[in-house]
N, C-alpha and C positions, 0 to 999 in steps of 0.2 A: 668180094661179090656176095650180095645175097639172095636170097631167094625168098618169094613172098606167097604165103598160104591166102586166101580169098575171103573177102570178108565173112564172116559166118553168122546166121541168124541167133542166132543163136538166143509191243509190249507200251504199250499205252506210251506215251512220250515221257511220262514223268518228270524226272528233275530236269530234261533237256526242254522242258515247256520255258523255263525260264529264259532260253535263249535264243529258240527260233518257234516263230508263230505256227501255226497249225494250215495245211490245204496251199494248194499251188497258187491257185491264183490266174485271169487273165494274162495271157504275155505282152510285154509292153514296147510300143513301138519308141526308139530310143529315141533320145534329143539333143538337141548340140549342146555338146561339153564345154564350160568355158578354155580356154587354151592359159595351162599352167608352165613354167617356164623351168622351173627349182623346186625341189622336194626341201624345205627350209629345218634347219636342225638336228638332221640325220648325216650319217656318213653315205656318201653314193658309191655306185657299186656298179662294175662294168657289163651295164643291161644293152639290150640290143641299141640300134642304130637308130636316133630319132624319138627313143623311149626314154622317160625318166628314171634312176633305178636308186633307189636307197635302200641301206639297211638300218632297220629300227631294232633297239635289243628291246626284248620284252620288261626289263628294267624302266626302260626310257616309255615306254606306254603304261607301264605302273602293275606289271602284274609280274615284276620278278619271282613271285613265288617262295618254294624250297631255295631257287639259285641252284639247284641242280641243274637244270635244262635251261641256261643262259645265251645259247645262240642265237643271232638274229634272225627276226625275222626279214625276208626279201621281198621288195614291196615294188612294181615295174608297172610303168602305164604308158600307153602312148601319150604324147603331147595333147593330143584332140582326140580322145577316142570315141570310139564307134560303136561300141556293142553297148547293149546295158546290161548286160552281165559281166559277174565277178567272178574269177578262175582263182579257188585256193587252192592250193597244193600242199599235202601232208607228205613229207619225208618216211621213208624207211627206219626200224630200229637201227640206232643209234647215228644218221645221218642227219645232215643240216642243209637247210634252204639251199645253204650258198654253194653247194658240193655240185649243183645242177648249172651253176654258172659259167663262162666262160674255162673250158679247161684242156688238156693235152686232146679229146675228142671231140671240143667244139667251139667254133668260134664262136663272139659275141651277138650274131647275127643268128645262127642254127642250132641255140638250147632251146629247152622246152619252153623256158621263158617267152623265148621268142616267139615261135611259134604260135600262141598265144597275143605277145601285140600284134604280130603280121596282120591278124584276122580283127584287130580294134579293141583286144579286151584291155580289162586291167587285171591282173594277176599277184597274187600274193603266195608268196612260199611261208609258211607258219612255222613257227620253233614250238615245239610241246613236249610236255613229258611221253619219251621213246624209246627208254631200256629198261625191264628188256624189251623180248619179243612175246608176242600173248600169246602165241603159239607155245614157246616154252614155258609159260606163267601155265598155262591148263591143259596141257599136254591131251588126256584121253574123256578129258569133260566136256563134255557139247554144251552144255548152257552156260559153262564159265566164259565161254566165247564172247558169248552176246553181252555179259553181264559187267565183264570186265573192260569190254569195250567202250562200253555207256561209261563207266567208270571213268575211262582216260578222256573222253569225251565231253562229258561234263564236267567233272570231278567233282563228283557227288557220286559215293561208294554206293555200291549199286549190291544187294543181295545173292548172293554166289562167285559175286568178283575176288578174284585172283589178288587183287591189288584193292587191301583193307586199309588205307591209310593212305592219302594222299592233300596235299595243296590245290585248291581249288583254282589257284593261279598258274598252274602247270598245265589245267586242261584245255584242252584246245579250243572248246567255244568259247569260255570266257577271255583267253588270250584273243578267238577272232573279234568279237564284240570290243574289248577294250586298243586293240591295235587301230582298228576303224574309228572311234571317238578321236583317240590321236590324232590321226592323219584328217580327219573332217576339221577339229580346232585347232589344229597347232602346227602341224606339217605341210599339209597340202589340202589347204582349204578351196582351191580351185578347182582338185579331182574330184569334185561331186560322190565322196566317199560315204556321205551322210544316207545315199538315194538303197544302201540296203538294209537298212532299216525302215519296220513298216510305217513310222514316222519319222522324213529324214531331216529335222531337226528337235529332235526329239534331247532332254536333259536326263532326265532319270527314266524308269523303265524302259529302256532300248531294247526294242525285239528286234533281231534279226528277220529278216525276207528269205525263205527259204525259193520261193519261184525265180529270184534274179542271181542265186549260186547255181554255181556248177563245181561241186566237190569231185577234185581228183588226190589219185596219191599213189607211190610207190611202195610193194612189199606190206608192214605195218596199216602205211600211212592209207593205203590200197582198201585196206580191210575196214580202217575206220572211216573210209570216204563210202564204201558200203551201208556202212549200219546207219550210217547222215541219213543214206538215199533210204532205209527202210523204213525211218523213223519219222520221214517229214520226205511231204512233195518236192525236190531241189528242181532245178532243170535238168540236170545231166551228172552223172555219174561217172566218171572214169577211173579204172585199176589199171595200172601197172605190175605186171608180176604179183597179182595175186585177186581175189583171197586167196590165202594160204592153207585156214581154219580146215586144220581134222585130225581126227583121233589118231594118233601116232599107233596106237599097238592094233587095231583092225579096220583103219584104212578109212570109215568112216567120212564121209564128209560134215562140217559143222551144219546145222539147218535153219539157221536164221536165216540164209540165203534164199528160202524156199518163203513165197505168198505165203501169207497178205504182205505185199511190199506198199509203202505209202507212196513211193514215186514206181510209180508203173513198168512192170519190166516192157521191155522193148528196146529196139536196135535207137529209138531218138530217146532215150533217157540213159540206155546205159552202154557204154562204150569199153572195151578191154585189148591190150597188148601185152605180148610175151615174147621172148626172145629165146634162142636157142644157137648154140655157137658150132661150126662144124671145121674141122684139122683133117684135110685129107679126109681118111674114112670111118674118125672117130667125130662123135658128138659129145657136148656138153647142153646137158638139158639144166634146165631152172629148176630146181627141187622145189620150186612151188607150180612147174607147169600142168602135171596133172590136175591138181585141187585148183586152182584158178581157171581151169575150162570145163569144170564139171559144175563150178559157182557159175559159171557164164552161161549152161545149156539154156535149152528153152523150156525146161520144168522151173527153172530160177530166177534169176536174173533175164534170160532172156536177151542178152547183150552182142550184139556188132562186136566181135574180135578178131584180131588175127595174127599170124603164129608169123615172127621174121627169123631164116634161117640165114644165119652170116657164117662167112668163112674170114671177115675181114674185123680189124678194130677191137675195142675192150668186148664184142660179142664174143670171139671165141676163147678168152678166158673166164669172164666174169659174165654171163648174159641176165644174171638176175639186177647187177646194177646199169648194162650197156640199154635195155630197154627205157631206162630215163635221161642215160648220159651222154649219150655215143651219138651224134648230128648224122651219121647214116639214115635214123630211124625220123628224119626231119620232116619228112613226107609223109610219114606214119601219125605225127604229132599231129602235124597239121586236120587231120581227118580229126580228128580226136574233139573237135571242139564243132558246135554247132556253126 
Protein backbone atom coordinates (compact mmCIF):
# COMPACT_ATOMS: atom_id res chain seq x y z
CA UNK A 1 0.00 0.00 0.00
CA UNK A 2 1.23 3.47 -0.49
CA UNK A 3 0.41 6.49 0.47
CA UNK A 4 0.53 9.76 -1.80
CA UNK A 5 1.89 13.42 -0.70
CA UNK A 6 -0.08 16.10 -3.06
CA UNK A 7 1.39 17.78 -5.67
CA UNK A 8 3.34 20.73 -4.49
CA UNK A 9 4.11 24.06 -6.18
CA UNK A 10 6.60 24.18 -5.53
CA UNK A 11 27.16 30.58 -16.69
CA UNK A 12 27.13 31.65 -20.07
CA UNK A 13 26.50 28.18 -22.16
CA UNK A 14 29.98 27.98 -23.18
CA UNK A 15 31.31 24.68 -24.48
CA UNK A 16 27.61 23.36 -24.42
CA UNK A 17 26.92 26.09 -27.25
CA UNK A 18 28.43 23.57 -29.41
CA UNK A 19 25.58 21.30 -28.93
CA UNK A 20 22.37 22.67 -28.18
CA UNK A 21 21.10 26.04 -29.78
CA UNK A 22 20.32 29.00 -27.59
CA UNK A 23 16.23 30.20 -26.41
CA UNK A 24 13.10 27.91 -26.38
CA UNK A 25 11.53 28.62 -29.25
CA UNK A 26 7.59 28.51 -30.47
CA UNK A 27 5.91 25.02 -29.41
CA UNK A 28 5.19 23.01 -32.35
CA UNK A 29 2.15 21.44 -33.19
CA UNK A 30 3.29 17.74 -34.08
CA UNK A 31 2.73 15.98 -37.49
CA UNK A 32 2.08 12.52 -38.69
CA UNK A 33 5.07 10.35 -38.15
CA UNK A 34 5.60 8.01 -41.00
CA UNK A 35 4.71 4.44 -39.45
CA UNK A 36 8.37 2.42 -38.97
CA UNK A 37 7.96 -1.23 -38.50
CA UNK A 38 11.99 -2.39 -37.41
CA UNK A 39 14.70 -0.47 -35.73
CA UNK A 40 17.34 -2.15 -38.52
CA UNK A 41 20.89 -3.01 -37.12
CA UNK A 42 20.42 -2.98 -33.54
CA UNK A 43 19.73 -5.50 -30.93
CA UNK A 44 15.93 -5.17 -29.73
CA UNK A 45 14.99 -5.09 -26.43
CA UNK A 46 11.84 -6.01 -24.46
CA UNK A 47 10.04 -2.23 -24.78
CA UNK A 48 6.54 -1.87 -24.06
CA UNK A 49 3.53 -3.26 -26.23
CA UNK A 50 3.14 -1.91 -29.66
CA UNK A 51 6.64 0.08 -29.17
CA UNK A 52 9.84 -0.36 -31.09
CA UNK A 53 12.72 -0.91 -28.53
CA UNK A 54 16.48 -1.36 -29.49
CA UNK A 55 19.54 -1.07 -28.02
CA UNK A 56 22.51 0.79 -29.58
CA UNK A 57 25.94 0.63 -27.80
CA UNK A 58 27.60 3.79 -28.13
CA UNK A 59 30.41 1.96 -30.05
CA UNK A 60 27.88 1.11 -32.83
CA UNK A 61 26.98 5.32 -33.08
CA UNK A 62 30.83 5.92 -33.14
CA UNK A 63 31.51 7.51 -29.88
CA UNK A 64 32.76 4.51 -27.96
CA UNK A 65 34.96 6.75 -26.27
CA UNK A 66 37.53 5.73 -23.16
CA UNK A 67 35.33 2.14 -23.58
CA UNK A 68 34.95 2.76 -19.91
CA UNK A 69 31.20 3.45 -20.10
CA UNK A 70 30.15 0.84 -22.85
CA UNK A 71 26.57 0.28 -22.08
CA UNK A 72 23.82 0.72 -24.25
CA UNK A 73 22.12 2.92 -25.05
CA UNK A 74 17.86 2.31 -24.92
CA UNK A 75 16.11 3.76 -27.77
CA UNK A 76 11.86 3.10 -27.64
CA UNK A 77 9.31 4.67 -29.82
CA UNK A 78 5.94 4.04 -30.65
CA UNK A 79 5.19 2.74 -34.02
CA UNK A 80 3.35 6.11 -35.03
CA UNK A 81 4.05 8.55 -32.52
CA UNK A 82 2.32 11.45 -31.32
CA UNK A 83 4.11 13.85 -29.33
CA UNK A 84 6.93 15.86 -30.99
CA UNK A 85 8.84 15.63 -28.22
CA UNK A 86 11.91 13.60 -27.21
CA UNK A 87 12.09 12.02 -23.54
CA UNK A 88 16.05 11.31 -22.68
CA UNK A 89 16.59 9.77 -19.70
CA UNK A 90 20.09 9.90 -17.81
CA UNK A 91 20.79 6.99 -15.36
CA UNK A 92 21.94 7.06 -11.83
CA UNK A 93 25.92 6.65 -10.76
CA UNK A 94 26.84 3.66 -12.04
CA UNK A 95 23.45 2.41 -13.50
CA UNK A 96 22.47 1.66 -17.13
CA UNK A 97 19.42 2.37 -19.45
CA UNK A 98 18.57 -1.01 -19.48
CA UNK A 99 18.21 -1.63 -15.39
CA UNK A 100 14.72 0.52 -15.95
CA UNK A 101 13.49 -2.11 -18.30
CA UNK A 102 11.30 -4.85 -17.87
CA UNK A 103 12.21 -6.48 -14.42
CA UNK A 104 11.30 -8.44 -11.13
CA UNK A 105 9.16 -4.84 -10.31
CA UNK A 106 7.73 -4.29 -13.75
CA UNK A 107 6.38 -5.62 -16.57
CA UNK A 108 7.14 -4.57 -20.05
CA UNK A 109 4.09 -2.51 -20.26
CA UNK A 110 4.59 -0.34 -16.65
CA UNK A 111 8.41 0.92 -16.87
CA UNK A 112 9.06 4.38 -17.25
CA UNK A 113 9.89 3.58 -20.68
CA UNK A 114 6.59 3.07 -20.97
CA UNK A 115 4.91 5.38 -19.62
CA UNK A 116 6.53 7.58 -21.80
CA UNK A 117 5.06 5.77 -25.25
CA UNK A 118 1.64 5.54 -23.48
CA UNK A 119 1.51 9.20 -23.93
CA UNK A 120 3.13 9.15 -27.93
CA UNK A 121 6.70 10.09 -27.08
CA UNK A 122 9.93 8.68 -28.29
CA UNK A 123 12.23 8.17 -25.48
CA UNK A 124 15.75 7.33 -25.16
CA UNK A 125 17.71 6.12 -22.20
CA UNK A 126 21.56 7.38 -22.63
CA UNK A 127 24.80 5.49 -21.52
CA UNK A 128 27.57 8.20 -20.25
CA UNK A 129 30.34 8.48 -18.40
CA UNK A 130 28.51 7.85 -14.42
CA UNK A 131 31.19 6.95 -11.84
CA UNK A 132 31.61 8.11 -9.70
CA UNK A 133 28.95 10.17 -7.96
CA UNK A 134 29.63 14.34 -8.24
CA UNK A 135 28.35 14.53 -4.98
CA UNK A 136 31.56 12.41 -3.75
CA UNK A 137 33.96 14.06 -6.60
CA UNK A 138 33.15 17.75 -4.65
CA UNK A 139 32.02 16.89 -1.48
CA UNK A 140 31.90 20.62 0.38
CA UNK A 141 32.60 22.69 -2.96
CA UNK A 142 29.55 24.54 -4.30
CA UNK A 143 30.88 25.54 -7.52
CA UNK A 144 32.55 22.30 -8.25
CA UNK A 145 28.98 21.28 -8.55
CA UNK A 146 28.01 23.09 -11.48
CA UNK A 147 31.53 23.04 -12.99
CA UNK A 148 31.83 19.45 -12.88
CA UNK A 149 28.62 18.88 -14.12
CA UNK A 150 29.05 20.90 -17.44
CA UNK A 151 32.10 18.77 -17.49
CA UNK A 152 30.38 15.22 -17.73
CA UNK A 153 27.85 17.02 -19.83
CA UNK A 154 29.85 18.23 -22.37
CA UNK A 155 33.01 16.96 -21.99
CA UNK A 156 34.79 19.81 -22.37
CA UNK A 157 36.76 20.21 -18.69
CA UNK A 158 35.18 23.06 -17.38
CA UNK A 159 37.35 25.32 -14.73
CA UNK A 160 36.89 24.08 -11.03
CA UNK A 161 35.64 20.59 -12.19
CA UNK A 162 36.17 17.79 -10.10
CA UNK A 163 36.75 15.51 -13.15
CA UNK A 164 40.16 17.07 -15.15
CA UNK A 165 40.46 14.74 -17.81
CA UNK A 166 37.99 13.23 -19.65
CA UNK A 167 36.84 11.61 -23.37
CA UNK A 168 34.80 13.81 -25.03
CA UNK A 169 32.95 10.83 -26.30
CA UNK A 170 31.89 9.86 -22.78
CA UNK A 171 29.85 12.97 -22.38
CA UNK A 172 26.40 12.91 -22.70
CA UNK A 173 25.68 15.64 -25.31
CA UNK A 174 27.93 14.49 -27.64
CA UNK A 175 26.87 10.79 -27.32
CA UNK A 176 22.93 12.37 -27.51
CA UNK A 177 23.87 14.26 -30.75
CA UNK A 178 25.78 11.35 -32.40
CA UNK A 179 23.19 8.42 -31.28
CA UNK A 180 20.33 10.67 -33.13
CA UNK A 181 22.64 10.99 -36.51
CA UNK A 182 22.56 7.05 -36.23
CA UNK A 183 19.20 6.41 -35.87
CA UNK A 184 18.06 9.37 -38.62
CA UNK A 185 20.76 7.49 -41.24
CA UNK A 186 21.14 4.08 -40.60
CA UNK A 187 18.62 2.59 -37.88
CA UNK A 188 15.43 4.08 -38.10
CA UNK A 189 15.11 6.49 -40.82
CA UNK A 190 11.29 6.44 -40.58
CA UNK A 191 11.38 7.79 -36.62
CA UNK A 192 11.75 11.31 -37.82
CA UNK A 193 14.79 11.26 -35.42
CA UNK A 194 16.39 14.10 -37.62
CA UNK A 195 13.32 16.76 -36.45
CA UNK A 196 15.70 17.62 -33.17
CA UNK A 197 17.97 19.06 -34.63
CA UNK A 198 17.47 22.81 -35.48
CA UNK A 199 18.08 21.74 -39.01
CA UNK A 200 16.72 18.22 -39.44
CA UNK A 201 18.60 17.19 -42.19
CA UNK A 202 21.42 18.80 -41.46
CA UNK A 203 25.45 16.90 -42.44
CA UNK A 204 27.78 18.68 -40.38
CA UNK A 205 27.11 21.27 -37.56
CA UNK A 206 24.20 19.56 -36.05
CA UNK A 207 22.63 21.61 -33.26
CA UNK A 208 20.61 20.11 -31.04
CA UNK A 209 16.62 21.78 -30.30
CA UNK A 210 16.63 22.34 -26.84
CA UNK A 211 12.41 23.46 -27.12
CA UNK A 212 11.50 19.71 -28.40
CA UNK A 213 13.62 17.90 -25.31
CA UNK A 214 12.30 17.01 -22.27
CA UNK A 215 15.47 16.16 -20.00
CA UNK A 216 14.78 13.56 -17.25
CA UNK A 217 16.95 11.52 -14.92
CA UNK A 218 17.54 9.54 -11.87
CA UNK A 219 19.83 10.36 -8.72
CA UNK A 220 23.20 11.67 -10.89
CA UNK A 221 21.54 11.59 -13.98
CA UNK A 222 18.73 13.76 -11.97
CA UNK A 223 21.23 16.51 -11.31
CA UNK A 224 22.52 16.69 -14.79
CA UNK A 225 19.00 16.76 -16.35
CA UNK A 226 18.96 20.04 -13.99
CA UNK A 227 21.97 21.90 -15.03
CA UNK A 228 20.51 21.02 -19.17
CA UNK A 229 17.29 22.87 -17.78
CA UNK A 230 19.50 25.86 -16.36
CA UNK A 231 21.57 26.14 -19.25
CA UNK A 232 19.26 26.11 -22.18
CA UNK A 233 15.25 26.56 -22.47
CA UNK A 234 14.43 22.56 -22.75
CA UNK A 235 10.64 21.81 -22.48
CA UNK A 236 10.53 20.12 -19.31
CA UNK A 237 12.73 19.05 -16.65
CA UNK A 238 12.30 16.05 -14.61
CA UNK A 239 14.37 14.47 -11.38
CA UNK A 240 14.02 11.50 -9.74
CA UNK A 241 15.53 11.27 -6.31
CA UNK A 242 17.43 14.30 -6.65
CA UNK A 243 19.30 16.88 -6.82
CA UNK A 244 21.25 15.53 -4.45
CA UNK A 245 24.14 18.57 -4.73
CA UNK A 246 25.27 19.84 -0.97
CA UNK A 247 27.97 20.50 1.22
CA UNK A 248 28.32 17.35 3.23
CA UNK A 249 30.02 18.83 6.40
CA UNK A 250 27.25 22.11 6.87
CA UNK A 251 24.41 20.96 5.13
CA UNK A 252 24.48 23.67 2.66
CA UNK A 253 22.55 23.26 -0.41
CA UNK A 254 24.43 23.51 -3.98
CA UNK A 255 23.21 27.02 -5.73
CA UNK A 256 23.08 26.54 -9.12
CA UNK A 257 19.58 25.48 -8.48
CA UNK A 258 18.82 29.03 -7.63
CA UNK A 259 17.70 31.96 -10.94
CA UNK A 260 18.52 33.00 -13.44
CA UNK A 261 17.44 29.48 -14.64
CA UNK A 262 17.16 29.45 -18.74
CA UNK A 263 14.16 27.18 -18.68
CA UNK A 264 11.83 28.81 -16.33
CA UNK A 265 11.16 27.42 -12.96
CA UNK A 266 7.57 26.60 -12.69
CA UNK A 267 5.30 23.43 -12.11
CA UNK A 268 5.06 23.10 -16.55
CA UNK A 269 8.92 23.14 -17.05
CA UNK A 270 9.93 21.36 -13.95
CA UNK A 271 8.62 18.18 -12.49
CA UNK A 272 10.15 15.95 -9.35
CA UNK A 273 9.47 12.55 -7.49
CA UNK A 274 10.76 10.88 -4.49
CA UNK A 275 10.23 8.04 -2.77
CA UNK A 276 10.20 6.99 0.82
CA UNK A 277 9.87 3.16 2.11
CA UNK A 278 7.82 2.44 5.36
CA UNK A 279 8.01 -1.36 7.57
CA UNK A 280 5.48 -1.26 10.16
CA UNK A 281 6.58 1.77 12.17
CA UNK A 282 9.96 2.35 10.68
CA UNK A 283 10.94 4.42 7.67
CA UNK A 284 13.44 4.42 5.04
CA UNK A 285 13.93 7.73 3.63
CA UNK A 286 16.17 8.63 0.40
CA UNK A 287 19.39 10.16 1.55
CA UNK A 288 18.96 12.48 -1.14
CA UNK A 289 15.08 13.47 0.02
CA UNK A 290 16.01 16.35 1.91
CA UNK A 291 18.26 18.26 -0.80
CA UNK A 292 16.09 17.32 -3.69
CA UNK A 293 12.94 19.20 -2.07
CA UNK A 294 14.81 22.13 -1.12
CA UNK A 295 16.24 22.12 -5.14
CA UNK A 296 12.38 21.82 -5.83
CA UNK A 297 11.13 24.79 -3.47
CA UNK A 298 9.73 27.76 -5.03
CA UNK A 299 12.91 30.14 -4.35
CA UNK A 300 14.40 27.34 -7.02
CA UNK A 301 13.42 25.33 -9.20
CA UNK A 302 9.93 25.88 -8.52
CA UNK A 303 8.96 22.32 -9.53
CA UNK A 304 5.41 20.01 -9.28
CA UNK A 305 6.71 17.26 -6.83
CA UNK A 306 5.61 14.69 -4.82
CA UNK A 307 6.73 12.50 -1.98
CA UNK A 308 5.35 8.41 -2.49
CA UNK A 309 5.18 6.70 0.85
CA UNK A 310 5.25 2.74 0.07
CA UNK A 311 5.02 -0.06 2.53
CA UNK A 312 5.08 -2.41 -0.61
CA UNK A 313 7.81 -3.59 -3.43
CA UNK A 314 11.75 -2.43 -3.94
CA UNK A 315 10.12 1.06 -2.12
CA UNK A 316 10.74 -0.30 1.33
CA UNK A 317 14.24 -1.38 0.94
CA UNK A 318 15.77 0.65 -1.74
CA UNK A 319 13.41 3.92 -2.43
CA UNK A 320 16.12 5.85 -4.00
CA UNK A 321 16.30 3.22 -6.82
CA UNK A 322 12.14 2.12 -6.44
CA UNK A 323 11.25 5.87 -7.52
CA UNK A 324 12.48 4.91 -11.36
CA UNK A 325 12.06 1.07 -11.05
CA UNK A 326 9.12 -0.17 -9.11
CA UNK A 327 5.58 -0.04 -11.76
CA UNK A 328 3.68 0.91 -8.44
CA UNK A 329 5.04 4.48 -9.02
CA UNK A 330 3.34 4.03 -12.89
CA UNK A 331 0.77 6.63 -12.35
CA UNK A 332 3.37 8.85 -10.87
CA UNK A 333 5.39 8.45 -14.32
CA UNK A 334 2.69 9.05 -16.05
CA UNK A 335 2.04 12.85 -14.67
CA UNK A 336 5.67 13.24 -15.23
CA UNK A 337 5.57 14.07 -18.92
CA UNK A 338 3.47 16.95 -20.53
Amino acid sequence: MKSLKTWSPGWAPGMLGLWLSLGCGAEQVPTPEPRGRVMQQVSSCAGPSGALCGFVTPAEAGTAGSGNSPAPHVVVRPTSPSRAELIVYLPGTGSQPADILSTAYADRDHTLYASAVSKGYRMIGLSYQNQPSVRSLCSDSDACFLATRRTLISGSVQPGSAVTSMDKADAILPRLKALLLYLRDTVDPAGNWGSYFTQPACTTDCVLDPAKIIVSGQSQGGGHAGVIGRDYAVRRVVTLASPCDAMGTNGAWASWTLPPLATAPGADRYRGLIARGQAGTQENRDACEEAAIAHWAPERMNAQWKLVISSTGLCVTDPHECVGRDAQLYAEWLELWP
